[in-house]
C-alpha positions in Angstrom: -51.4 -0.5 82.2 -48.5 2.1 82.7 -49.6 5.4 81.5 -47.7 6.9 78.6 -44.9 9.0 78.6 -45.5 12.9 78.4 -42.0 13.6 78.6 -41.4 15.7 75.7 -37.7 14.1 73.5 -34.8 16.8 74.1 -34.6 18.9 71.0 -32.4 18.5 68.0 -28.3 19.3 68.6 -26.1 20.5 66.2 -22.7 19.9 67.0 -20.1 22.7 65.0 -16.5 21.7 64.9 -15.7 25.1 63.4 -18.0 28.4 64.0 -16.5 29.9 60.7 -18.2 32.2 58.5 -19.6 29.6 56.0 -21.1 27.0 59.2 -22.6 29.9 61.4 -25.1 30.6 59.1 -27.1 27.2 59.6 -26.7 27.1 63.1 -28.2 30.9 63.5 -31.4 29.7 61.9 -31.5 26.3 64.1 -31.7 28.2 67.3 -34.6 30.2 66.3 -36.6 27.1 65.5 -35.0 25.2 69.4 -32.4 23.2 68.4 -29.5 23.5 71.1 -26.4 24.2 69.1 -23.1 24.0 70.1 -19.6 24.2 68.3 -15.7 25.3 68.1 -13.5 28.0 67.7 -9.8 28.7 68.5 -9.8 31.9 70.6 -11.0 32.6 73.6 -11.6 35.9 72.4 -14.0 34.4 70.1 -15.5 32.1 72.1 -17.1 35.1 74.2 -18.6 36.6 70.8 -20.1 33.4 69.8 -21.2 32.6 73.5 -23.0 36.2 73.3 -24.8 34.9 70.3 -26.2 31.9 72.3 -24.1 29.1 70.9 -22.4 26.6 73.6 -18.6 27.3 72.5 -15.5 24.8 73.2 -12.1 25.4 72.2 -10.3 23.4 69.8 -7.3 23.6 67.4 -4.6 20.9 65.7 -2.6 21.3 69.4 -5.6 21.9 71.5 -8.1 18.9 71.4 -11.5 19.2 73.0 -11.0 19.3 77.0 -14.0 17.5 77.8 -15.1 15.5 74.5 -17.8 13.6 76.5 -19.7 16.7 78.0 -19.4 18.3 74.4 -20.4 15.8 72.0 -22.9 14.5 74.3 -26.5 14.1 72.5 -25.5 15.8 69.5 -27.9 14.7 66.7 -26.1 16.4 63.7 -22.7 16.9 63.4 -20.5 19.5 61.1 -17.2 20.4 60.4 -15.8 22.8 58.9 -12.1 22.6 59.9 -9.7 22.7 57.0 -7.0 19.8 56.7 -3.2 21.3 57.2 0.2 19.4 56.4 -0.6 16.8 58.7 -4.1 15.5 57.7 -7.6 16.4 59.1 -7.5 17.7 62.9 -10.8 16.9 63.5 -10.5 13.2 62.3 -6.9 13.2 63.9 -8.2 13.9 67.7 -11.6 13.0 67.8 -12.6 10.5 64.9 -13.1 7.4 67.6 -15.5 9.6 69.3 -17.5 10.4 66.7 -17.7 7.0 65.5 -19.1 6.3 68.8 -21.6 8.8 68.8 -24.9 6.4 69.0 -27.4 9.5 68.8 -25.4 10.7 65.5 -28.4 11.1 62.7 -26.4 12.7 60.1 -22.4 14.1 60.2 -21.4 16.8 57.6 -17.7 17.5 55.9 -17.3 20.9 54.3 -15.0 20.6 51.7 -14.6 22.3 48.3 -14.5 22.4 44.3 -11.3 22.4 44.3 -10.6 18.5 44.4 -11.6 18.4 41.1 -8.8 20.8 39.9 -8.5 22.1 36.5 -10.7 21.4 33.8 -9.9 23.8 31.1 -13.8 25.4 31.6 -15.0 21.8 31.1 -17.6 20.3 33.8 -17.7 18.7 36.5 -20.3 16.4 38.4 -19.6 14.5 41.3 -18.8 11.8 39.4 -15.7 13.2 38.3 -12.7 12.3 39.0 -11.0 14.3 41.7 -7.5 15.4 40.2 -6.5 18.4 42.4 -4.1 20.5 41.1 -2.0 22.2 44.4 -1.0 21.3 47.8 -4.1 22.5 49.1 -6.9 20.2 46.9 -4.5 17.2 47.7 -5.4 17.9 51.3 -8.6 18.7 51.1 -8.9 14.6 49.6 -7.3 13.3 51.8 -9.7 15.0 54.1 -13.0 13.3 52.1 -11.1 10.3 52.6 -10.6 10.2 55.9 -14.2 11.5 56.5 -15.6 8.8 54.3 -14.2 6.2 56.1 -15.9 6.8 59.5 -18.8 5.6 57.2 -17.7 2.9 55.7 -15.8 1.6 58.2 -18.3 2.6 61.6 -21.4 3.9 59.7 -21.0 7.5 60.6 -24.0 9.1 58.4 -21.5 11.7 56.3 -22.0 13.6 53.5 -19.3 15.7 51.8 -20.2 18.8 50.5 -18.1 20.4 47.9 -18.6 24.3 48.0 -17.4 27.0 45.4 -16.2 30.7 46.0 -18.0 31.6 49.0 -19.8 35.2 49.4 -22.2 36.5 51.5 -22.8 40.1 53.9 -19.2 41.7 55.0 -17.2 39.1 52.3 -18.2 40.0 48.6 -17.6 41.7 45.3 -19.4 45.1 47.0 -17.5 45.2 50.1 -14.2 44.7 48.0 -15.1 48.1 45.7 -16.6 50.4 49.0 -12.9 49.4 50.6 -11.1 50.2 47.8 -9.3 47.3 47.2 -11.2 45.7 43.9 -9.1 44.7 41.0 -10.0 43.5 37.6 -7.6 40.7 36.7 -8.3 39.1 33.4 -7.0 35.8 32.1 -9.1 34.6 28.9 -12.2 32.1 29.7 -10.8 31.9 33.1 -14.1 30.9 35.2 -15.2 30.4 38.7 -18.2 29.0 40.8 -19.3 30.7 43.4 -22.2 30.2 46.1 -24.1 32.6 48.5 -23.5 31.6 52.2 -27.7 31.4 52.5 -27.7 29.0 50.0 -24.5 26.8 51.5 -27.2 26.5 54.8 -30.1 26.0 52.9 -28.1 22.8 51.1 -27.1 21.6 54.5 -30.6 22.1 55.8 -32.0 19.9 52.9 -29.6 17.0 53.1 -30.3 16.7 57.0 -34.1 16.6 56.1 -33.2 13.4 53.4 -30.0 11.6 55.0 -28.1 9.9 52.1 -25.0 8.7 53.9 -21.8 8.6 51.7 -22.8 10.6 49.3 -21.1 14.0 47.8 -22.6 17.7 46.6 -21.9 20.3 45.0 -22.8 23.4 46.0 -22.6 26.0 43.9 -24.7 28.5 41.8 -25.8 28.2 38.3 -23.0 30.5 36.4 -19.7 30.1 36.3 -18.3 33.2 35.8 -15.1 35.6 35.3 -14.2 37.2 38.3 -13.6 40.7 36.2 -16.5 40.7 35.6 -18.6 40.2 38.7 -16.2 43.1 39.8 -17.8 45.3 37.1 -21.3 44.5 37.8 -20.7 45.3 41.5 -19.3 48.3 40.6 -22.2 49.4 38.4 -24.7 48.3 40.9 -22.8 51.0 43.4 -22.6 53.4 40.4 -18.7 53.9 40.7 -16.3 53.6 37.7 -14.7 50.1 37.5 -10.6 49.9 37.9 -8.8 48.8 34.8 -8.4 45.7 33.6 -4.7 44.1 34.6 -3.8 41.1 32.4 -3.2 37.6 34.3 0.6 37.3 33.1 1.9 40.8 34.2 -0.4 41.3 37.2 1.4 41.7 40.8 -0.1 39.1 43.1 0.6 37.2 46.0 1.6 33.1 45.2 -1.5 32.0 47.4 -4.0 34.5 45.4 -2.5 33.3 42.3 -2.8 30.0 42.7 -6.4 30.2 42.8 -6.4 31.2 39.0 -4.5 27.2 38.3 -8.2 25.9 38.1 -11.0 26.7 35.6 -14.2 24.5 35.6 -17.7 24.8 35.4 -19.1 22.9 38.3 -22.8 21.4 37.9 -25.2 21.6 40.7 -27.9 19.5 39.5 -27.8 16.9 42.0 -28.5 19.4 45.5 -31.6 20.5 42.6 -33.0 16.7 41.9 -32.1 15.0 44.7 -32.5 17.5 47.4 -35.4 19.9 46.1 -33.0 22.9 46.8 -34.1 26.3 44.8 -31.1 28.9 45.3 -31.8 32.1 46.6 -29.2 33.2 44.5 -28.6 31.1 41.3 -25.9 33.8 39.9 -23.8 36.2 41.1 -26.0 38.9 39.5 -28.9 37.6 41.7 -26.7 37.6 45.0 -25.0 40.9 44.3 -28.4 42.6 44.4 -29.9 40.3 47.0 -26.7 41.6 49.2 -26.9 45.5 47.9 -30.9 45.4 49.1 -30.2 43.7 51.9 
């Protein structure tokens, strides 16, 4: 009778296309636990910070596939991306969808999208049921995007999930950082509201769904309160104990077209399914609670 195995399985690997600021921070708690974890950026300049931070970096952009697909996909277990569609449709899907689809270790495959499909809602909510009905260039993309990412499931049983994020904050990128540097503004359009969600919590929704697979399937990930962005500027400022800048009405207010374009939407967006069918407890279920989590930290 042979004797059994001892050979212990190689460990868990996460494959990133995208090392952005919202996907890094699952990855940096994989390694510490011995998953091998490897991913994308655009620059080489990047690449040699991210390789100083132990993650196995390849370069890819819309022009620059992946050189050697085969050595870099090769075992990954998880997959993520986090590469935003552009005019053209999904680069990710575009170069390397047939790869992924042949990916036979593939356990679970993640699309980063975000509220934003949905559109505008008038401060009504939204579930994932909803109808998507986005309302700019940029949400039509970002369907297109689900679309194409959904159909590697249905069509070659590629284990996605699309996850639909709010207003992303977290250390260096929040309403504290934009009052220190000076640059915080209180624009105020009546019962205009936003969703936001604490880049901890964005990884700890990503760490529950690959714990429970549930190919196909959508989430929302966001916090509890929808709220005005005036006035998470104000608590910021009175958690630094600084005088808050004056309010500037929507209609008069000088702004860029792309930031305000972001004010076309207003929706509450519910997070009850990552609560009931995942088991997730935020971290930071309002901005109240992740502005002090971020000031303490």
């Amino acid at each position: 009778m042979p004797e059994p195995s001892t050979t212990a399985p190689p460990p868990p690997r996460l494959f990133c296309f995208g090392l952005g600021y919202s996907a890094r921070a699952l990855p940096a708690a994989l390694l510490a636990e011995g998953w091998s974890v490897a991913g994308t950026c655009r620059t080489e300049e990047k690449r040699a910070a991210l390789a100083a931070q132990g993650f196995d970096v390849f370069l890819f952009d819309r022009g620059r596939p992946l050189a050697d697909t085969a050595g870099a996909l090769q075992g990954a277990t998880h997959l993520l991306s986090s590469v935003p569609p552009d005019e053209t449709g999904d680069p990710v899907i575009y170069h390397h969808g047939p790869d992924i689809a042949g990916l036979k270790t593939l356990r679970w495959a993640g699309y980063l999208s975000t509220t934003g499909v949905y559109g505008d809602r008038d401060g009504g909510w939204v579930d994932e049921q909803a109808e998507r009905q986005p309302s700019g260039r940029r949400g039509r993309r970002r369907v297109a995007a689900e679309d194409a990412w959904t159909d590697l499931w249905l069509t070659h049983g590629v284990p996605v999930h699309l996850f639909r994020l709010a207003g992303i904050y977290g250390p260096g990128r929040n309403a504290l950082e934009t009052v220190r540097q000076g640059r915080a503004r209180r624009i105020v359009k009546p019962d205009q509201v936003f969703s936001r969600i604490h880049v901890d919590d964005i990884a700890a929704v990503l760490r529950a769904s690959m714990a429970a697979p549930h190919p196909g399937t959508a989430y929302n990930v966001c916090d509890d309160e929808a709220a005005p962005p005036d006035v998470v500027i104000a608590h910021a400022c009175t958690l630094l104990g600084v005088a808050p800048p004056p309010e500037e009405p929507f209609e008069t207010a000088e702004m860029s077209e792309m930031a305000r374009s972001f004010y076309a939407d207003n929706k509450r967006v519910s997070n009850r399914r990552i609560k009931e069918e995942l088991g997730v407890s935020l971290a930071c279920p309002d901005y109240r609670a992740g502005l002090e989590k971020l000031l303490k930290d």
